[in-house]
Backbone bond lengths (Angstrom), bond angles and torsions (degrees), N, CA, C in turn:
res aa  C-N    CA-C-N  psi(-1)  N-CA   C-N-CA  omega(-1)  CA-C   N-CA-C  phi
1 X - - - 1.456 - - 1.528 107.69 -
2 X 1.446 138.40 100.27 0.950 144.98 110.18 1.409 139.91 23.74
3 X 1.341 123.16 125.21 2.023 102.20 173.18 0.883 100.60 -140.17
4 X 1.524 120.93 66.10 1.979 139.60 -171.36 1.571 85.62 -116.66
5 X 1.636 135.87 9.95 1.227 133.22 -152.22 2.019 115.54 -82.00
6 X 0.892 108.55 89.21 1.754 89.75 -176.41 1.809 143.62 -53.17
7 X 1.188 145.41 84.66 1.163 119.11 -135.93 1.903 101.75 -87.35
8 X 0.947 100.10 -179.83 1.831 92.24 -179.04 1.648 81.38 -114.85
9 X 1.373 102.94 -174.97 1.439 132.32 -170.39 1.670 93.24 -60.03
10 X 1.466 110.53 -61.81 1.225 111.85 -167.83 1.333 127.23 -71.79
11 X 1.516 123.24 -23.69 1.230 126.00 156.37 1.745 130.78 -67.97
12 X 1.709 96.25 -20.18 1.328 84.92 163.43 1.633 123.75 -93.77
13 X 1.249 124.02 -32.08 1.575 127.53 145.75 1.633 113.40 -44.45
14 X 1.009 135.25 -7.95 1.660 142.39 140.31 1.409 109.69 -50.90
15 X 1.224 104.45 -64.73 1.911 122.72 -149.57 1.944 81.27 -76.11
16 X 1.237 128.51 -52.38 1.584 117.07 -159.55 2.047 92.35 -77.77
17 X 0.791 123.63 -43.83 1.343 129.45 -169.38 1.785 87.62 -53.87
18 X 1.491 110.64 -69.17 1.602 109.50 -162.29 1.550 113.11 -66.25
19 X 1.285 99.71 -19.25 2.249 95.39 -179.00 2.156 93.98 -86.19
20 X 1.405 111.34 -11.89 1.412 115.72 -159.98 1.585 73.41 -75.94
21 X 1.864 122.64 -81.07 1.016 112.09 169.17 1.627 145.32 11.27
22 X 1.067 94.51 -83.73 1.373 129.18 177.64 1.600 111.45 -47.82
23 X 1.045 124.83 -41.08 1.760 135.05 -173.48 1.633 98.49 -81.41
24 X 1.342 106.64 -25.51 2.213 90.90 -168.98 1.278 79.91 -103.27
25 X 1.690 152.76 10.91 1.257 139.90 161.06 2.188 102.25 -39.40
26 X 1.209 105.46 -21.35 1.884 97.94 -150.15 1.437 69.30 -131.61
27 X 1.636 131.86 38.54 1.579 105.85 155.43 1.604 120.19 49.97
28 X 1.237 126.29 0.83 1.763 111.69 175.89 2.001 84.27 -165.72
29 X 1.475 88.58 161.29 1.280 120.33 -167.60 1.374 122.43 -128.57
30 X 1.905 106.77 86.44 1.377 93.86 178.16 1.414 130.52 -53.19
31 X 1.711 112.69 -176.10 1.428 100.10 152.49 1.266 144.31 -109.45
32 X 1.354 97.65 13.63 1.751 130.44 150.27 1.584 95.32 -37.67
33 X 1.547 116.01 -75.29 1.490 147.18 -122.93 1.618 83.12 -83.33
34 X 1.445 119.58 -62.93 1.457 131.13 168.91 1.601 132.10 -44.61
35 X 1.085 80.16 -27.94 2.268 97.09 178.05 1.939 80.80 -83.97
36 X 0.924 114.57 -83.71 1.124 116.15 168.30 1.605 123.48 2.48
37 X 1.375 109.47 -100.24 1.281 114.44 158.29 1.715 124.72 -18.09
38 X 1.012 98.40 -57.23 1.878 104.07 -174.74 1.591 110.11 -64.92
39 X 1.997 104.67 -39.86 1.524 88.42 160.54 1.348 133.50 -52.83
40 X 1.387 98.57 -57.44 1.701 92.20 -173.37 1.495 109.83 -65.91
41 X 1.345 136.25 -22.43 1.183 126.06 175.90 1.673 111.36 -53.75
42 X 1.150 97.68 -43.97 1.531 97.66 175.79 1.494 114.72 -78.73
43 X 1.373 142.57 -44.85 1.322 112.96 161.52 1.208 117.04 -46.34
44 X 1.551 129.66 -56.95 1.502 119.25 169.16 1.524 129.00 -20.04
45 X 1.834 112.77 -15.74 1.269 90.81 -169.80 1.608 117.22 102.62
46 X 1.873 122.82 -37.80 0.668 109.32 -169.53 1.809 136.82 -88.77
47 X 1.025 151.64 152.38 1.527 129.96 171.19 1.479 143.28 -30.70
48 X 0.876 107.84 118.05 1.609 93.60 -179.16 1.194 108.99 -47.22
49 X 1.660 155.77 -71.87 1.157 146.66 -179.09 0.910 121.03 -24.38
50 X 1.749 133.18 -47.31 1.537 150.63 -140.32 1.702 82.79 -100.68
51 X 1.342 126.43 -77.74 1.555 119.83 158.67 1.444 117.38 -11.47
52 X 1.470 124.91 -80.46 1.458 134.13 -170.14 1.660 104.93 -46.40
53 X 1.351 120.48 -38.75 0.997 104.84 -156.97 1.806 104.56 -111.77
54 X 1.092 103.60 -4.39 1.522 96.01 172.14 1.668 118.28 -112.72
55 X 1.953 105.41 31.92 1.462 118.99 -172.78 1.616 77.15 -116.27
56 X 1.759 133.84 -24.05 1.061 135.42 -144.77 1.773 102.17 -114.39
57 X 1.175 90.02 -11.84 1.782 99.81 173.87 1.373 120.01 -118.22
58 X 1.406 105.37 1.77 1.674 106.11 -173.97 1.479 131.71 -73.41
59 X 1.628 96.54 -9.72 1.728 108.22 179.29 1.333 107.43 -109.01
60 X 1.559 127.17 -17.00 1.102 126.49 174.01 1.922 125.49 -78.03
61 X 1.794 79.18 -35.10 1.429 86.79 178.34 1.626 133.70 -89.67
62 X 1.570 102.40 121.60 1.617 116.75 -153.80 1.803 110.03 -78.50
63 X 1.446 92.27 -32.42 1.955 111.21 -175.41 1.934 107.35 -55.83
64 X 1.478 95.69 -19.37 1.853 96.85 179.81 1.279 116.18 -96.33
65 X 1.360 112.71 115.81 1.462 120.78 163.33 0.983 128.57 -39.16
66 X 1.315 136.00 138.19 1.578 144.62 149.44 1.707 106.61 -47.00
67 X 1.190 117.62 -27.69 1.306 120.41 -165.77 1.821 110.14 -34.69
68 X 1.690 121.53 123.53 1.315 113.83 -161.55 2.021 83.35 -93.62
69 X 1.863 91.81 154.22 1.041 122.65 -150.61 2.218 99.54 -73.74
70 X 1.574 121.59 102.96 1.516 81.52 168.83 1.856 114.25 -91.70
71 X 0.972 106.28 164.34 1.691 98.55 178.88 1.514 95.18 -128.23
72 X 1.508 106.79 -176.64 1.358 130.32 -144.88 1.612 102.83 -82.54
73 X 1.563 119.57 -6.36 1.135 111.98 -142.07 1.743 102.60 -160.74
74 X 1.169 103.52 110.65 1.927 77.35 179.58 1.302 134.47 -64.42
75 X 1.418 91.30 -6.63 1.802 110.52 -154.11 1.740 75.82 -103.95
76 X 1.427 146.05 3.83 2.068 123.97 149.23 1.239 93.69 -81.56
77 X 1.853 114.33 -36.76 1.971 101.83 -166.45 1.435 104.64 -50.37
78 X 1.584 124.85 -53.74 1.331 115.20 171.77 1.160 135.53 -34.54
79 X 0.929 123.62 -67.23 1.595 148.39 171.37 1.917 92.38 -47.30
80 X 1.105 124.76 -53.04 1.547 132.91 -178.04 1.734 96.66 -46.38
81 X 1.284 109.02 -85.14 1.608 122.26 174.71 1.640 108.74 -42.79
82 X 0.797 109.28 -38.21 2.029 98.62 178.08 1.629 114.43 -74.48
83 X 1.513 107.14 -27.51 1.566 104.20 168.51 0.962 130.12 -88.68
84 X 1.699 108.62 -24.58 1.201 126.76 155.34 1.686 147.27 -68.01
85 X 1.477 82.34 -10.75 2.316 101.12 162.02 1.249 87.35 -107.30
86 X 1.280 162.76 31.41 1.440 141.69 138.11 1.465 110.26 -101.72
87 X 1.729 119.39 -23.85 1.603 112.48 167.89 1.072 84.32 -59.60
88 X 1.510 125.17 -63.10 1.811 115.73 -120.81 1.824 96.75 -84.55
89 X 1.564 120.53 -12.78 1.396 112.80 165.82 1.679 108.75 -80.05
90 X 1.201 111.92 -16.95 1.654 93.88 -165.08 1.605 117.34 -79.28
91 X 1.121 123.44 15.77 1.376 110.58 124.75 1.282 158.35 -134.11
92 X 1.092 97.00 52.09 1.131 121.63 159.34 2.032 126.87 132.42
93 X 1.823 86.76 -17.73 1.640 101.74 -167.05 0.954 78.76 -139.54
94 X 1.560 121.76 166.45 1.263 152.09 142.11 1.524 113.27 -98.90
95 X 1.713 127.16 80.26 1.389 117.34 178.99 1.334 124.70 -65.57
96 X 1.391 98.06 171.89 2.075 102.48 -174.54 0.883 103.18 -58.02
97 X 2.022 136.97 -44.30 0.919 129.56 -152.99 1.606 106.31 -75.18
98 X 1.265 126.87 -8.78 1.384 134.72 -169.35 1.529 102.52 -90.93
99 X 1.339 106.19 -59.63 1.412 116.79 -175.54 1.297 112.40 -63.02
100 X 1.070 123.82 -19.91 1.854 134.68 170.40 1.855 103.16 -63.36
101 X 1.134 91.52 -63.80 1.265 102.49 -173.61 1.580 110.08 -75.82
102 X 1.116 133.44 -6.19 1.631 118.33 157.08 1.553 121.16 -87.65
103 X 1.482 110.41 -27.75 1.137 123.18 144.51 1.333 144.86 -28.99
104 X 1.251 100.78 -37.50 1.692 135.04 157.55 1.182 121.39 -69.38
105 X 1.014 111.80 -38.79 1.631 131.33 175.58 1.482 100.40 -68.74
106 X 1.484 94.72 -78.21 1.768 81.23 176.27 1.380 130.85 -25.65
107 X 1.276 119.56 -69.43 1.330 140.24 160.62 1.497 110.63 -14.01
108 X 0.910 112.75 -61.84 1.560 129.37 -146.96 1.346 83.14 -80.41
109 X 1.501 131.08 -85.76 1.736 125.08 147.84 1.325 137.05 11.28
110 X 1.114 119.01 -43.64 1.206 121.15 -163.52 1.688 135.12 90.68
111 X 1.362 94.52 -1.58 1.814 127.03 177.49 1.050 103.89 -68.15
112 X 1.656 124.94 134.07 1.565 127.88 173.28 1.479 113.66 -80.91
113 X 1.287 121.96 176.82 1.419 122.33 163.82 0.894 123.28 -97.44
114 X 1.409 137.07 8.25 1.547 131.61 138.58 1.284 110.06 -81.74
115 X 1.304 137.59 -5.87 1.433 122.78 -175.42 1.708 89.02 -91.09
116 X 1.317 127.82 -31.31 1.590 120.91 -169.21 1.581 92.72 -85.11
117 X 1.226 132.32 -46.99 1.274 125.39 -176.82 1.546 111.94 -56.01
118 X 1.081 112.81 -37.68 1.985 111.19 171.32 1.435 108.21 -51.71
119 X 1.188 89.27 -53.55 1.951 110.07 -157.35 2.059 85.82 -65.11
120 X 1.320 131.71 -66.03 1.095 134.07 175.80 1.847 111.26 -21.03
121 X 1.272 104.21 -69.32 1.140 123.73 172.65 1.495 114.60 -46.27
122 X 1.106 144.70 -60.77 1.342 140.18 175.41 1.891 99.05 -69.28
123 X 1.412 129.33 -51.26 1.651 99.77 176.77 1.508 121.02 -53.89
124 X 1.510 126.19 -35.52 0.971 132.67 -160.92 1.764 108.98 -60.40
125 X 1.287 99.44 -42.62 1.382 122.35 -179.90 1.702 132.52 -40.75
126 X 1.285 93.01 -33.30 1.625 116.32 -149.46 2.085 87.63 -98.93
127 X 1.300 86.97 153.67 1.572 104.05 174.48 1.441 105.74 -131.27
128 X 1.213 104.85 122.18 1.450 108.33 -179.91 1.773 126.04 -142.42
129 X 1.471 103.18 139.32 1.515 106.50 -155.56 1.219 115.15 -117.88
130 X 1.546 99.46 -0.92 1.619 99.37 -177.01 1.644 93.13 -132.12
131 X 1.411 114.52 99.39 1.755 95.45 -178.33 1.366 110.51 -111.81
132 X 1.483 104.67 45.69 1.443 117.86 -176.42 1.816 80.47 -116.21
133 X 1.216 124.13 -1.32 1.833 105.85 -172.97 1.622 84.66 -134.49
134 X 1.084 132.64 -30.41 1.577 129.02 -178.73 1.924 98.33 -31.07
135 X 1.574 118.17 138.02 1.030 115.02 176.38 1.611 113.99 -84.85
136 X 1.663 125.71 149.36 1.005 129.78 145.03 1.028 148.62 -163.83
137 X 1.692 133.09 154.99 1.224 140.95 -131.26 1.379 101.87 -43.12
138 X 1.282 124.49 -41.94 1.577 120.86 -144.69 1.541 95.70 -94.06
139 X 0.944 128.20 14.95 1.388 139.87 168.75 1.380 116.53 -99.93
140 X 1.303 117.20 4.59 1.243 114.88 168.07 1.769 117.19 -147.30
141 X 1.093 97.61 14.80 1.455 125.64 168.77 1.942 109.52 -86.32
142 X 1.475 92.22 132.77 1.671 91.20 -177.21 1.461 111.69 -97.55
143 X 1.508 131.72 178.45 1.149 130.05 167.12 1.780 119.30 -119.21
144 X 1.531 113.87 166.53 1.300 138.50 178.18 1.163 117.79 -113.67
């Protein structure tokens, strides 16, 4: 797998919508999960404001679907799920309600459940203290 991958407008408003998702899965929002968030918002391209405030409305707000994200490409779903078991481990657990819902993702993708169960298995693993340097995919992904 490669990260020569281009995302379009809409796949990356996918990827922030589905990790936005993904964090009110466990009802509260570290600040692991939040440092987090603001990075990739900003590789995404997107504003810091537009970031700040839709990491700050994401548990309140009822009008947004759970609906899991499909994108253009299976090979962003990947890259989606690998950044997305290092939010959803960085603090500390990976809950059901998370793992349900990446699961879904897969699904929806076209991703097997041994390819997420591998990938599960190596995020789960890792201990990490600086997740301002932790690597990820969307950081080396270009845009359209």
């Amino acid at each position: 797998m490669g990260f020569k991958m281009k995302l379009t407008l809409q796949d990356r408003s996918l990827y922030f919508k589905g990790l936005l998702l993904l964090i009110r899965k466990d009802r509260s929002i570290a600040d692991s999960e939040r440092s987090l968030m603001m990075r990739i918002g900003k590789s995404l391209s997107f504003e810091k404001e537009f970031c700040e405030t839709a990491i700050d409305d994401i548990l309140k707000n009822e009008h947004i679907t759970d609906t899991p994200p499909e994108f253009s490409d299976s090979n962003i779903a990947q890259y989606f799920i690998l950044d997305a078991l290092i939010l959803a481990c960085s603090d500390g657990t990976l809950h059901a309600n998370e793992e349900e819902w990446l699961k879904s993702v897969c699904l929806k993708n076209g991703l097997s459940e041994s390819w997420f169960a591998d990938k599960k298995r190596n995020a789960s693993g890792h201990s990490i203290r600086d997740w301002n340097s932790v690597h990820l995919t969307v950081d080396t992904l270009t845009y359209t």
